[in-house]
Steps between C-alpha positions, in 0.01 A plus 500: 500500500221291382242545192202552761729731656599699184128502357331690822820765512409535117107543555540732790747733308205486205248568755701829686559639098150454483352651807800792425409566135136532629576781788718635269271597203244529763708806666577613180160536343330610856706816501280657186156462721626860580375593143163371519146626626165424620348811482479738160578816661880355574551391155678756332377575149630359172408517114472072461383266761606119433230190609646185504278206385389210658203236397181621513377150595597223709540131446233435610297773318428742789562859470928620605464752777890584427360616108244700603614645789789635265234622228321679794811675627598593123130702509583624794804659438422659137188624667725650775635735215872335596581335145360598155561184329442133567776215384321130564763237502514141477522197365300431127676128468183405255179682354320361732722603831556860474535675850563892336223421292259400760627772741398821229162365473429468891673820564293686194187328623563734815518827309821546435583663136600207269772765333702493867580124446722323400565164434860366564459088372821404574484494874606213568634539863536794709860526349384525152203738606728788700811481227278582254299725637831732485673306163193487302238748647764779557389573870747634775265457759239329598201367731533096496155350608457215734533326799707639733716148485550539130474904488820447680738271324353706110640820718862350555537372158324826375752718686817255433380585129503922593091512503406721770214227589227541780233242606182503522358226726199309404323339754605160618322191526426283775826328605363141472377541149867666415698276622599345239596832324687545823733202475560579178593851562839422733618324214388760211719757750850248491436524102419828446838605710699239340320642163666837567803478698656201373351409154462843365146334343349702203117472400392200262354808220601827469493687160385876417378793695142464523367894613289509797 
């Protein structure tokens, strides 16, 4: 058997663990779309509701459609009477970037009581954000908000964690200008179920119980 040989038998066993690690997490994480809504009245009721953060800007300076439609849904659904209190997560890497930060004041500027929120500033990926809305923030269950896409894959974490998690969906955005988010997302799935079932991963920060 020759090198040229060898080398394509070794690149298409790569490429069929690929493609198979991909429908696999993909299966996995598609299951938990059971658990999450587009309308309020089918979301049942909980104490905490959990955004997860994004950038509130683009590159190239233009508004995120996948940030606000999140901080419109989070109005939404306190308004709706289904949570009493707000948890904004995300990532607060300098004092400049601060997603939780940014996400209080846009969902305060829409009427909601400042008191109901709080800010979680160690988000730093949707693992981080759903562990510790249970290990830090004491919550048993929960309403994640997002897109549908990412509502699901903070569910099957949430619930391989014991958090009785539900979703509520943001709206969308246009599929070309989420495309990239898309492509990203099949491979943020073979993580995130590598993350739990194999690696057993843990969040960066924990630390005390911070009442809610």
């Amino acid at each position: 058997m020759n090198v040229k040989r060898i080398s394509k038998r070794m690149t298409g066993a790569f490429l069929f663990l690929c493609v198979a690690a991909i429908a696999w997490a993909n299966i996995t994480i598609n299951r938990y779309e059971q658990y999450t809504f587009d309308h309020l009245e089918q979301i049942p009721p909980a104490y905490c509701a959990i955004v997860l953060g994004t950038t509130k800007f683009l590159k190239n300076g233009r508004e995120n459609h996948y940030y606000t439609n999140r901080i419109t849904a989070a109005v939404r659904l306190y308004r709706a009477g289904k949570c009493q209190k707000i948890i904004v997560s995300g990532d607060n890497r300098t004092h400049a970037y601060n997603e939780a930060r940014d996400m209080k004041n846009d969902i305060v500027k829409q009427g909601v009581n400042e008191r109901d929120i709080v800010c979680d500033f160690a988000g730093l990926r949707t693992l981080d954000s759903i562990v510790r809305f249970k290990e830090v923030f004491n919550q048993q269950k929960g309403i994640v908000v997002s897109q549908k896409f990412h509502n699901s894959r903070a569910i099957y974490i949430g619930r391989s964690w014991g958090i009785e998690l539900y979703g509520y969906n943001a709206d969308d955005v246009d599929r070309h200008a989420g495309i990239k988010t898309r492509i990203r997302e099949v491979f943020s799935k073979v993580i995130c179920v590598l993350d739990i079932e194999l690696f057993k991963t843990r969040p960066k920060h924990l630390g005390d119980r911070i009442p809610v």
